[in-house]
GUSEVEX-937771 format. One line per 2 residues: number of its first residue (from 1); their letters; for each residue z, y, x of C-alpha. Coordinates in Angstrom, 3 decimals. Each point is the difference from the previous one (the first is absolute). Layout:
// GUSEVEX-937771
NUM) a) Z,Y,X | ...
// end
This chain:
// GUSEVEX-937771
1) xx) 17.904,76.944,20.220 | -0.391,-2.513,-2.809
3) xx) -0.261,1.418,-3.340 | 2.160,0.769,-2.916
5) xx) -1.946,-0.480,-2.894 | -3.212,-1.724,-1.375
7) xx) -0.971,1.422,-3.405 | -2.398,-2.036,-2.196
9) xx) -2.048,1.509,-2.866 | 2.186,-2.260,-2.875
11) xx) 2.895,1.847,1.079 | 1.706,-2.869,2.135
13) xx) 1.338,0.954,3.391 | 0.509,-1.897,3.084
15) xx) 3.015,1.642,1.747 | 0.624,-0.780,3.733
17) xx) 4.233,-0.377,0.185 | -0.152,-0.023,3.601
19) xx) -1.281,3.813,0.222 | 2.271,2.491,1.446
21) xx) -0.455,2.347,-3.195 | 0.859,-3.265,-2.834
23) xx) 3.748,1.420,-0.424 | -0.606,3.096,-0.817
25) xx) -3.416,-0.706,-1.852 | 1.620,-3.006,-2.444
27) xx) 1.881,2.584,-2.857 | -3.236,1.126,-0.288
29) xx) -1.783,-3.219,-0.446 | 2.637,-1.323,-2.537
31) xx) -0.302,3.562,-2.214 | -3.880,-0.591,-0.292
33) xx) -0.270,-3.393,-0.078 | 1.498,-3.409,-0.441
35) xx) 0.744,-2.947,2.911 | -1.773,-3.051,-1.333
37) xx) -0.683,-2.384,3.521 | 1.550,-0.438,3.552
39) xx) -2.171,-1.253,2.637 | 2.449,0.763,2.861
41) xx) -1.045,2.213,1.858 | -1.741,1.582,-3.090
43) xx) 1.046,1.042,-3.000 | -2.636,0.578,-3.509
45) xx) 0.835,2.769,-2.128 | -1.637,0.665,-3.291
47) xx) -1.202,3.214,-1.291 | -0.168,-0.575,-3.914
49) xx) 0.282,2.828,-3.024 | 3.826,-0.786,-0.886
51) xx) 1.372,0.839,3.788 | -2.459,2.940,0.114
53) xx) 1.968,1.504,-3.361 | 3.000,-0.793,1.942
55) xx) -1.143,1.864,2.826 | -0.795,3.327,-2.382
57) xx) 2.863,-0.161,-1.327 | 2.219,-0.274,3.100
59) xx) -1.594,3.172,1.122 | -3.633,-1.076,1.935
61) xx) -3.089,1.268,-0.170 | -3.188,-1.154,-0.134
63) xx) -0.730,2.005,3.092 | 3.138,-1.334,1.802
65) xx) -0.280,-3.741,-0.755 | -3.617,0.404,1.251
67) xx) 0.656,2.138,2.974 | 2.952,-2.394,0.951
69) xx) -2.940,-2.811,-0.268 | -2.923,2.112,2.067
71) xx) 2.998,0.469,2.716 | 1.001,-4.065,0.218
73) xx) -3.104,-1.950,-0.649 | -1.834,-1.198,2.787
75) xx) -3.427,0.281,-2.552 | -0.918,2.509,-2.352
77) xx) 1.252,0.058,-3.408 | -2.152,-1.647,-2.204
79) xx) -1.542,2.082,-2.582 | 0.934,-1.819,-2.702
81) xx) 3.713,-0.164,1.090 | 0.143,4.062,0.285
83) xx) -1.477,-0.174,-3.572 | 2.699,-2.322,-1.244
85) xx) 2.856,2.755,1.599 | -1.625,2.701,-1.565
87) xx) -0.871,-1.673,-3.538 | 3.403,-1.711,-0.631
89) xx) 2.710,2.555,1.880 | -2.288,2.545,-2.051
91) xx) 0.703,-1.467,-3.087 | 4.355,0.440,0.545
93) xx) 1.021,3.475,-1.934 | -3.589,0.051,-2.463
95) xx) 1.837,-2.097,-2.737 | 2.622,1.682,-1.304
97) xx) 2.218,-1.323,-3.103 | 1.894,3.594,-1.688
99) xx) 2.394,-0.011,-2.693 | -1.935,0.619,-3.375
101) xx) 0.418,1.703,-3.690 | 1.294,-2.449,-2.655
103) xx) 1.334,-2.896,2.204 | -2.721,-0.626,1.377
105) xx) -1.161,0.274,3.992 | -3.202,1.468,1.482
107) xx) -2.073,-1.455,2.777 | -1.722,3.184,1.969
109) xx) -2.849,-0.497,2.552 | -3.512,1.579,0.887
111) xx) -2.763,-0.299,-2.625 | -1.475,-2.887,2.309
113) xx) 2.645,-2.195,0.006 | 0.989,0.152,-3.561
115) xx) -3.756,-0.661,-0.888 | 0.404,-2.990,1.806
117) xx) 3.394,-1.094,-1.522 | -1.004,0.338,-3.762
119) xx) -2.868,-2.359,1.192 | 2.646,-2.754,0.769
121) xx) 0.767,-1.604,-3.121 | 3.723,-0.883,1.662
123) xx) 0.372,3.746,-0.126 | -1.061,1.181,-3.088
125) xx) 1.508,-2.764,-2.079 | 2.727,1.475,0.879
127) xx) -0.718,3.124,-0.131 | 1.588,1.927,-3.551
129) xx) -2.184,3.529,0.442 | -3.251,0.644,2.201
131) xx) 0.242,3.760,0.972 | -2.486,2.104,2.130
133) xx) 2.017,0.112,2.572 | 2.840,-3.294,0.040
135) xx) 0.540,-2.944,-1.622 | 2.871,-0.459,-2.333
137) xx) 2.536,-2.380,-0.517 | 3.235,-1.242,-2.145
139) xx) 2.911,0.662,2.479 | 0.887,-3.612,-0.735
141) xx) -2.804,-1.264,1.997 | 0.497,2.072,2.881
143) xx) 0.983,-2.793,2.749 | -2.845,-2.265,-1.686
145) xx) -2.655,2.492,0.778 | 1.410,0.557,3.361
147) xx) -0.795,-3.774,1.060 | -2.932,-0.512,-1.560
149) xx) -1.603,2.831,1.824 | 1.299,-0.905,3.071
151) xx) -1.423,-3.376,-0.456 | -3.442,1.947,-0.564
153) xx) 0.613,1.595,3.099 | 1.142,3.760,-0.998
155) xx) 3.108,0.663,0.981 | 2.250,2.510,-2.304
157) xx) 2.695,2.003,1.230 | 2.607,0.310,-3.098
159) xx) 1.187,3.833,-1.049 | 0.447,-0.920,-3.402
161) xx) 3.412,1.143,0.574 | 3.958,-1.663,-0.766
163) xx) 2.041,0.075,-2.849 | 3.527,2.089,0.021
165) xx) 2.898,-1.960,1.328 | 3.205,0.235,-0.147
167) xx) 1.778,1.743,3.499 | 2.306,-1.978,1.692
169) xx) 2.282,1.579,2.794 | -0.002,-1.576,2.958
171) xx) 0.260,0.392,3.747 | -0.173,-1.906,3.169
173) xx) 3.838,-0.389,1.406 | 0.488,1.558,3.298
175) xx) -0.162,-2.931,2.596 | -3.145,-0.950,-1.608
177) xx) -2.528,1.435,2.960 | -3.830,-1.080,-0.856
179) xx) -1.839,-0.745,3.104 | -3.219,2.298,0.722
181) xx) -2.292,-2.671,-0.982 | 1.414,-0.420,-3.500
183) xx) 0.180,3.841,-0.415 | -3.107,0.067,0.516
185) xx) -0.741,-2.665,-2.621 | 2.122,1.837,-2.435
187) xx) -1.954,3.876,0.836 | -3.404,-2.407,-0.571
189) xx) 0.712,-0.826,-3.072 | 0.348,2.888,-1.338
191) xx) -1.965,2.109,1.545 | -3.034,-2.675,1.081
193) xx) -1.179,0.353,-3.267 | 0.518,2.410,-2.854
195) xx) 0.784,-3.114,-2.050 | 3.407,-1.329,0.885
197) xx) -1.231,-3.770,-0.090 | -0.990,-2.047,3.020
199) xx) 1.408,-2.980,2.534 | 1.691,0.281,2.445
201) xx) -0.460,-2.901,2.589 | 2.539,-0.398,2.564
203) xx) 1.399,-3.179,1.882 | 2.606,-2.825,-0.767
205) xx) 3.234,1.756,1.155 | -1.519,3.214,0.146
207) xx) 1.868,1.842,-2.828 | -1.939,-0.368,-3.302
209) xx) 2.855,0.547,-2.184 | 0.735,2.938,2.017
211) xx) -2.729,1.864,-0.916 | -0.188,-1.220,-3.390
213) xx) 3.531,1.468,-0.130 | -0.883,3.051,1.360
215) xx) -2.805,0.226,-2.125 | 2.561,-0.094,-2.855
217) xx) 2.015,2.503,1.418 | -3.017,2.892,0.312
219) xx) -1.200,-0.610,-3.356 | 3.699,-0.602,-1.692
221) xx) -1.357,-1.473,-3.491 | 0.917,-3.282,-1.774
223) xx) -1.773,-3.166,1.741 | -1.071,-3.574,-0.755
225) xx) 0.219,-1.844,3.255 | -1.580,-3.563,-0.325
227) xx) 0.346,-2.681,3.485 | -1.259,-4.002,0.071
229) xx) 3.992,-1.443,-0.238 | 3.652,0.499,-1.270
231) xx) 0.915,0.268,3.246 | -2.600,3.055,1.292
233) xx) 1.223,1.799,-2.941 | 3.831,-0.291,0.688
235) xx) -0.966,1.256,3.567 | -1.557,3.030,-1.438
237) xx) 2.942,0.807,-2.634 | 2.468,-0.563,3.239
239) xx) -2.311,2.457,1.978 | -0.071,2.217,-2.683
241) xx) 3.482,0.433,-0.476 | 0.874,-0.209,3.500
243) xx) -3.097,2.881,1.533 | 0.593,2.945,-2.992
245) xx) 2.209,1.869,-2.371 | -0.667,-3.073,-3.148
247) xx) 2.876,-1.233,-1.417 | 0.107,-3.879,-1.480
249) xx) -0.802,1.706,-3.203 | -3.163,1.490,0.887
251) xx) -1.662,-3.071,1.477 | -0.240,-3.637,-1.883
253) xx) -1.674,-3.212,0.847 | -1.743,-0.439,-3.647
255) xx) 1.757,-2.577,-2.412 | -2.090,-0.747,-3.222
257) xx) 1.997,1.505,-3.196 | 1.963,2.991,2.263
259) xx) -1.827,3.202,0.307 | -1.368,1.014,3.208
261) xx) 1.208,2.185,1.995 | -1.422,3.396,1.585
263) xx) -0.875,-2.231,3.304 | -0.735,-3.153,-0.962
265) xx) -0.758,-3.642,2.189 | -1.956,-2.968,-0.989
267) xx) -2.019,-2.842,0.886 | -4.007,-0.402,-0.102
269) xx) 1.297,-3.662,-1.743 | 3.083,1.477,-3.155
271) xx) -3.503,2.131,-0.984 | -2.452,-2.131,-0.398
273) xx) 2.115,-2.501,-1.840 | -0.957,-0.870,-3.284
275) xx) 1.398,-0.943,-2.896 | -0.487,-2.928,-2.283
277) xx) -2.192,1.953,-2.367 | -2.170,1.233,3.655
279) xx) 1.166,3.409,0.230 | 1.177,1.731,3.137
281) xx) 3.473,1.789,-1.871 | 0.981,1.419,3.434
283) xx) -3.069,1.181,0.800 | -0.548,1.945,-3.343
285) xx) 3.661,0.888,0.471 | -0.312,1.982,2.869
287) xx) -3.288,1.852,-0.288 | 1.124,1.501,-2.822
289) xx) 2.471,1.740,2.478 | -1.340,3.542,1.175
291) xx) 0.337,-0.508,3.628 | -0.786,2.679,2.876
293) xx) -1.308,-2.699,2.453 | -0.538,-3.774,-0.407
295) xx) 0.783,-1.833,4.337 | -2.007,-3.277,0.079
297) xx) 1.953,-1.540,2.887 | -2.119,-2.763,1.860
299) xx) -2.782,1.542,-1.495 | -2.398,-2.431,1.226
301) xx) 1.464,-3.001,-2.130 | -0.395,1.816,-3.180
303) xx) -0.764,-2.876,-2.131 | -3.167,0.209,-2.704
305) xx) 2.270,0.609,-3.086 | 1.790,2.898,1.710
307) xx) -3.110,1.700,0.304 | 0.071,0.625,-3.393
309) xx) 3.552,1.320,-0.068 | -1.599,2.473,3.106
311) xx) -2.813,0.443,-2.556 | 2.885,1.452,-2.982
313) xx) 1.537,2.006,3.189 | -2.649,2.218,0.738
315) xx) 1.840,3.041,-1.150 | 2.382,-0.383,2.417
317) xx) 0.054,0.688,3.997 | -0.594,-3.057,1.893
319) xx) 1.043,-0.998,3.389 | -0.673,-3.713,1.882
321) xx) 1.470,-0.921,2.481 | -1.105,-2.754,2.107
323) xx) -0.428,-1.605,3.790 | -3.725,-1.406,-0.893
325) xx) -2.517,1.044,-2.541 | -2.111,-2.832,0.292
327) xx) 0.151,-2.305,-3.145 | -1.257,-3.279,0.064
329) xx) -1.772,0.424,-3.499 | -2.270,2.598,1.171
331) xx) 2.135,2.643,-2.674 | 0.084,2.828,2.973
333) xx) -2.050,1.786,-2.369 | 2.570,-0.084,-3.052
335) xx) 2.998,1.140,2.169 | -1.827,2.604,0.967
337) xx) -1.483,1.036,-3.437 | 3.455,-0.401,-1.623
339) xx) 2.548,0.909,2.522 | -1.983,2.114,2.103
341) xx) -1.734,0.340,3.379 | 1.789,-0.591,3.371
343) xx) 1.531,3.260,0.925 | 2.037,-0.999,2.971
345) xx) 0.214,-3.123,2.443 | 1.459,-0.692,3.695
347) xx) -1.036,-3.094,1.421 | 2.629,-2.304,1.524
349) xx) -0.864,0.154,3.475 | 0.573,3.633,0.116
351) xx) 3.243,-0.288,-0.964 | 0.857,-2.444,1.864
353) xx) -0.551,2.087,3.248 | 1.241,2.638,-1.831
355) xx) 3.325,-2.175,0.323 | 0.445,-0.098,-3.945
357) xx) -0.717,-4.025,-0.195 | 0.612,-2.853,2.010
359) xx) -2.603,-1.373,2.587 | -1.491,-3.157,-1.292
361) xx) -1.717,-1.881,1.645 | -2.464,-3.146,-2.010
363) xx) -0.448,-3.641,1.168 | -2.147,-2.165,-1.833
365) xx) 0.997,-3.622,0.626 | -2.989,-2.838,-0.372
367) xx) 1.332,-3.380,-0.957 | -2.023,-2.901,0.121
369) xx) -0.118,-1.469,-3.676 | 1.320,-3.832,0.359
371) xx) -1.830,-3.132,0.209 | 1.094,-0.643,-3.357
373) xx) -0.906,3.110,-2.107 | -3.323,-0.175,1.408
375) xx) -2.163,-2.227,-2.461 | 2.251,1.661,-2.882
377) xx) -1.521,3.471,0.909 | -3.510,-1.031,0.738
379) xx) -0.253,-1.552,-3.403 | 1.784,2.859,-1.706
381) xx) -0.876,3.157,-1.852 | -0.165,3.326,1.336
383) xx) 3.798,0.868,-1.979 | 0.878,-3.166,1.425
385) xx) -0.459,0.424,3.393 | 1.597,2.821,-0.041
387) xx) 2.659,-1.190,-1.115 | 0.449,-3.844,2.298
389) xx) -0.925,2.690,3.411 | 3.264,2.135,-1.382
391) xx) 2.218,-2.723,-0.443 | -0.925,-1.417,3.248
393) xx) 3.213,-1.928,1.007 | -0.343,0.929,3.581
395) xx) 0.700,3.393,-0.843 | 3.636,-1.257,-0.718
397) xx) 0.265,-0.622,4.351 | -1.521,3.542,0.722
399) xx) 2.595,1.598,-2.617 | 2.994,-1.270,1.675
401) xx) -1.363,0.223,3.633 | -0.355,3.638,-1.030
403) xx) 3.494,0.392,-1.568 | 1.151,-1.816,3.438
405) xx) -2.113,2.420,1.749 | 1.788,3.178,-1.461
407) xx) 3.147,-1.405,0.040 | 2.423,2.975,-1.082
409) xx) -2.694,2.106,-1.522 | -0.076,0.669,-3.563
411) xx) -2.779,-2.061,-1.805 | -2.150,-0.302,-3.483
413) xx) -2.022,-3.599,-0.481 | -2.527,1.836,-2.615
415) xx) -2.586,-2.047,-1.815 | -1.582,-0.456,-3.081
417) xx) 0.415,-3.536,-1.203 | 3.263,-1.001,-1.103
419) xx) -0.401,-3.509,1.757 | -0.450,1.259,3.284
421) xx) 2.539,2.295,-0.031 | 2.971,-2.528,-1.487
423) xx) -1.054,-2.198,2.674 | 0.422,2.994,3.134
425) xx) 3.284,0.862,-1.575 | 1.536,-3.572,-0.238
427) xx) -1.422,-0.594,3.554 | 1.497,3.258,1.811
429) xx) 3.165,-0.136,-2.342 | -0.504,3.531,-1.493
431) xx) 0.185,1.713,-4.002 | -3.263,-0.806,-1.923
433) xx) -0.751,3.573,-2.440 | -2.321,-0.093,-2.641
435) xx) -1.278,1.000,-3.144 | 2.426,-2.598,-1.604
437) xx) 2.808,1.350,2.338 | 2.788,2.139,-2.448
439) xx) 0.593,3.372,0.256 | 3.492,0.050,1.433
441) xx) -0.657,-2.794,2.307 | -3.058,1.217,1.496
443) xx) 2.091,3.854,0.339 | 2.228,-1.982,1.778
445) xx) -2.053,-1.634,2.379 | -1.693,3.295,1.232
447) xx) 3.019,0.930,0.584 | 1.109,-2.691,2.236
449) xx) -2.838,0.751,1.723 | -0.293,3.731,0.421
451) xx) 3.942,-0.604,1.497 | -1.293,-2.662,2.605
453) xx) 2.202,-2.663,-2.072 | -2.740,-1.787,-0.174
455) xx) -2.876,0.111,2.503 | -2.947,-1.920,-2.100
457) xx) -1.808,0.144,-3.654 | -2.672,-1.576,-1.613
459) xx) -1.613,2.229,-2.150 | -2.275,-0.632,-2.691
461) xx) -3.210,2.481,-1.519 | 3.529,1.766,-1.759
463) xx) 0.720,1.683,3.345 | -3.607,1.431,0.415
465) xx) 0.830,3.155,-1.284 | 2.963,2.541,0.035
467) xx) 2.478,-2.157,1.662 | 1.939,2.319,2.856
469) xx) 0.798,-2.549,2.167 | -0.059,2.581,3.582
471) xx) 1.792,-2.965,1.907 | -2.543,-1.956,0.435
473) xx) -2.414,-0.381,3.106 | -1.488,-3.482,-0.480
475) xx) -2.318,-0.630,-2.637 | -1.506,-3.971,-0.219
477) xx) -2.877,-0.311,-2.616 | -0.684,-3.677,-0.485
479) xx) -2.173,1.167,-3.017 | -1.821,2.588,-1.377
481) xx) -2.083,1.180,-3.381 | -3.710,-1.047,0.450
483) xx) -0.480,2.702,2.324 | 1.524,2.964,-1.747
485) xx) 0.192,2.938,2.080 | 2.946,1.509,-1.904
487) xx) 2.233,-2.848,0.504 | -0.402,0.061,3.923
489) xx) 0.835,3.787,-0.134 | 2.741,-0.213,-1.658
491) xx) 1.580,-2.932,1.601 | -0.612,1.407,3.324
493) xx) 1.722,2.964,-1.578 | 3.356,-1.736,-0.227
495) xx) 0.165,0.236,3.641 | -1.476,3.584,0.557
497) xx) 4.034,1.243,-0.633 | 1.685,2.617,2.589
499) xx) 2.703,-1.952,-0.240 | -1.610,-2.847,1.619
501) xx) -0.642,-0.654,3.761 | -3.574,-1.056,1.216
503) xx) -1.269,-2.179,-2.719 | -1.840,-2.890,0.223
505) xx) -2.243,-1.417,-3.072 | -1.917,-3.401,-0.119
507) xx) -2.502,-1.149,-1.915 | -0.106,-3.935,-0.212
509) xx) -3.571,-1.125,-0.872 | -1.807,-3.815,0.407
511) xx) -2.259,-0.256,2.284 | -3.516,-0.745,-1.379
513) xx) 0.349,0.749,-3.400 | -0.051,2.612,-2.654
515) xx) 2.858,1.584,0.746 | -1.406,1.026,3.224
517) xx) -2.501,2.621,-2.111 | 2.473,0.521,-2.434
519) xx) 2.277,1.359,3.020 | -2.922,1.984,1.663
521) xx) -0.479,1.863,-3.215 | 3.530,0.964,-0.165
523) xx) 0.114,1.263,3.550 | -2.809,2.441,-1.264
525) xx) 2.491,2.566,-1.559 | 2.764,0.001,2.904
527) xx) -3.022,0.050,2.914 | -1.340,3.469,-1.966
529) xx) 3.730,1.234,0.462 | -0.075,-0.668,3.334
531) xx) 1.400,-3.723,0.899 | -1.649,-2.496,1.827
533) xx) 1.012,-3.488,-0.246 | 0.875,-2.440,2.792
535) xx) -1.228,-3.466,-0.737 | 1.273,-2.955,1.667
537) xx) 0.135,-3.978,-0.599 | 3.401,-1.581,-1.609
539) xx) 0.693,-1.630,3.645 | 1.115,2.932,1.432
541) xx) 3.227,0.488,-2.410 | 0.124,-3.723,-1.126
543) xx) 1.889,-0.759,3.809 | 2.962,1.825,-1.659
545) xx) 1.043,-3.150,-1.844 | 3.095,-1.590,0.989
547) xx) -1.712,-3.474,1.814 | -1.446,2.228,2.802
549) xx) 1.372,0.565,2.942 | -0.371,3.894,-0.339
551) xx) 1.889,0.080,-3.435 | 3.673,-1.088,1.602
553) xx) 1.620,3.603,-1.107 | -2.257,0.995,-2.975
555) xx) 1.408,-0.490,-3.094 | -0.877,0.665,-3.755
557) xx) 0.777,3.384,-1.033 | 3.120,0.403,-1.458
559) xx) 0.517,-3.134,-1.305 | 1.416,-3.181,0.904
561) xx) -2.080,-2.993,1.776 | -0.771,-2.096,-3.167
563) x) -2.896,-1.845,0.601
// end
């Protein structure tokens, strides 16, 4: 029998898909370590310190991750490797940040350790006291020490304790039923840890709010909920209202000048705005609220000026909730520093069998970049290519051979430049939503569309995130965000609804170019959650257009013939 695994001494693993064992070996693999190439048949994982924290604080041991490797590897464990486990998961629960005399905190470890911290100048710049047996530290710079030593590789694990809320009553409304999954999510969070902060990872259509909800409900104090838009917040008030006992006057979507309220809603964007003299009024504004727990929805897009309002937050619970942790930036390290460590996930594929999410299946399309693009993208820069292989204008024929294909189905043209997209929606006849889009119209739209009024939208980078649209079950990406990972999640999340049949998503890439690496890194995330994509050339859908013989009754979807 061919083997499973193929360990190698820098902590890299070659992992055999095919094997028998892969399913129920891959929750492990993505606890310990991260996905970072697909050779099909084989898959490389990577074994570094930050998923090894991860790991401890999920609930491993040393002795499990490295019995789970001695029982899958076709070779011995390197020696090195097993000292890497040991060293790193070792270090997870001998930092520890208490709650100190004066307003000030106290960083407790082993004699060792702190001998080797007060000979980091990072550390004891910082540091206000040197004691025998901690270091100590204005309260204020509690989050600040947090990332720096995580940066230095010592992971802390915050008990420096919350500050007194006010209570808030609350309860879930009877039909609201969590599912097992997201009870379990809920008991983790408080229970995973004695520290009542972590994310909690869970897919697209999964029930994020849910939980956060729920969360709410168990701990029944006054809450700051911030999301990424207007319109993720108004679905959380409407949730909020609609799953528990709060009345209109106990939750508020937060208006500059009104006083909040003891739940309140607001976007990553009204915080961070500054005014003319540079300040951030909101953000001063409302950490100078005493709230019980602080939900970072989307916690993965947490912009770098928010991580200073997570920074003034530290003395209140924090929960994230997100589909993906990876960050383009590399900042895994500051969410979990700041908001805390990953306390519960489920990966997609699971629930999908489960029968929680739709089956989706992924098609990446190859198109041939034309004749006349060609010299353009030879002689152009790295941005540029990207960007002439995205707005390949053959793309436009593959779109609406598509729409033709799912004739009936509901559909989302998705894509990243504003060009491309204006051009799929004026050549399949459908609404064009983007950042630019108003409020009220774009409301209306989705709601066209969630009642099958309307059977087709083009969606800009606005409907990335916290946009219930459960209708759909065709997604068409004609472009994406030089390669990011968390914008191929969560647009295959818009089709990962219950409500939706068998979904279909495809990824529309030039052949030849840039985009085709951009598109394999993307793929990295949803392969380590268990999809596989299907990769085929733009003549096999492209015979949907109407002057072939095969296209006589396929027709655009939902709208009229235009063309």
């Amino acid at each position: 029998m061919i083997a499973l695994l193929y360990v190698q001494s820098d902590g890299s693993m070659l992992v055999e898909t095919e094997h028998p064992a892969y399913d129920q070996v891959r929750h492990t693999l993505a606890a310990i370590a991260a996905l970072v190439q697909r050779m099909e048949p084989l898959y490389v994982y990577q074994i570094r310190p930050f998923t090894l924290w991860q790991a401890a604080a999920l609930g491993y041991t040393a002795r499990e991750v490295l019995g789970f490797l001695r029982k899958f590897s076709a070779n011995p464990v390197p020696y090195a490797l097993q000292q890497l486990i040991v060293s790193e998961m070792g270090k997870w629960g001998r930092l520890i940040l208490q709650r100190g005399a004066r307003n000030r905190i106290a960083l407790r470890a082993d004699r060792p350790v702190l001998e080797a911290l007060r000979a980091r100048g990072e550390v004891s710049q910082m540091a206000a006291e040197v004691q025998d047996d901690a270091l100590v530290f204005h309260a204020r710079d509690r989050a600040k020490v947090k990332q720096v030593l995580a940066k230095l590789g010592f992971p802390v694990i915050d008990r420096a304790g919350y500050r007194t809320a006010p209570s808030v009553e609350v309860e879930l409304s009877p039909d609201t039923t969590l599912r097992p999954y997201q009870r379990e999510a809920v008991h983790r969070f408080f229970t995973h840890t004695a520290e009542e902060s972590g994310v909690v990872v869970l897919p697209c259509g999964a029930g994020k709010t849910l939980v956060g909800i729920a969360v709410l409900a168990q701990l029944k104090m006054q809450a700051l909920i911030l999301t990424p838009s207007f319109s993720s917040a108004a679905q959380w008030r409407n949730e909020l209202l609609h799953r528990t006992s709060l009345t209109e006057s106990n939750v508020c979507i937060y208006e500059p000048g009104q006083p909040p309220a003891p739940i309140t809603i607001t976007t990553y964007q009204r915080v961070t705005s500054k005014a003319r003299s540079g300040d951030m009024p909101h953000l001063t504004a409302l950490t100078q609220c005493p709230w019980g727990i602080v939900i970072y929805d989307e916690v993965h897009m947490l912009p770098a000026p928010l991580f200073r309002l997570a920074a003034d937050l530290q003395s209140s619970r924090r929960l994230g909730l997100t589909a993906t942790l990876v960050r383009e930036d590399g900042a895994e390290t500051d969410v979990f520093s700041l908001i805390g460590p990953k306390c519960f996930e489920v990966p997609w594929r699971q629930l999908e069998q489960e029968g929680y999410l739709s089956t989706v299946r992924c098609v990446q399309v190859e198109i041939a970049l034309p004749e006349s693009a060609r010299a353009a993208y030879a002689a152009a820069t790295a941005r540029d290519k990207h960007r002439i292989a995205a707005l390949n204008e053959d793309k436009l024929d593959v779109v609406e051979a598509l729409c033709r294909r799912h004739h009936g189905e509901s559909i989302l043209i998705i894509g990243h430049y504003l060009e491309s997209l204006e051009r799929a929606a004026r050549r399949v006849g459908c609404p064009l939503v983007t950042g630019r889009t108003p409020e009220s119209e774009r409301l209306a739209v989705f709601d066209q569309f969630r009642r099958r009024e309307i059977r087709c939208i083009a969606l800009s980078r606005v409907a990335n995130m916290a946009v219930d649209l459960p209708v759909a079950s065709v997604g068409i990406q004609i472009s994406g965000l030089f390669g990011s990972r968390q914008e191929e999640a969560q647009r295959l999340g818009r089709l990962l609804r219950p409500a939706s049949a068998e979904g279909t998503f495809y990824s529309l890439v030039s052949k030849d170019t840039l985009e085709m690496q951009m598109a394999k890194r993307r793929q990295l995330y949803l392969v380590e959650q268990g999809y596989s994509y299907e990769i085929i050339d733009s003549a096999e859908v492209t015979w949907y257009l109407p002057n072939t013989e095969r296209m006589k009754d396929c027709e655009l979807v939902g709208v009229p013939e235009h063309r």
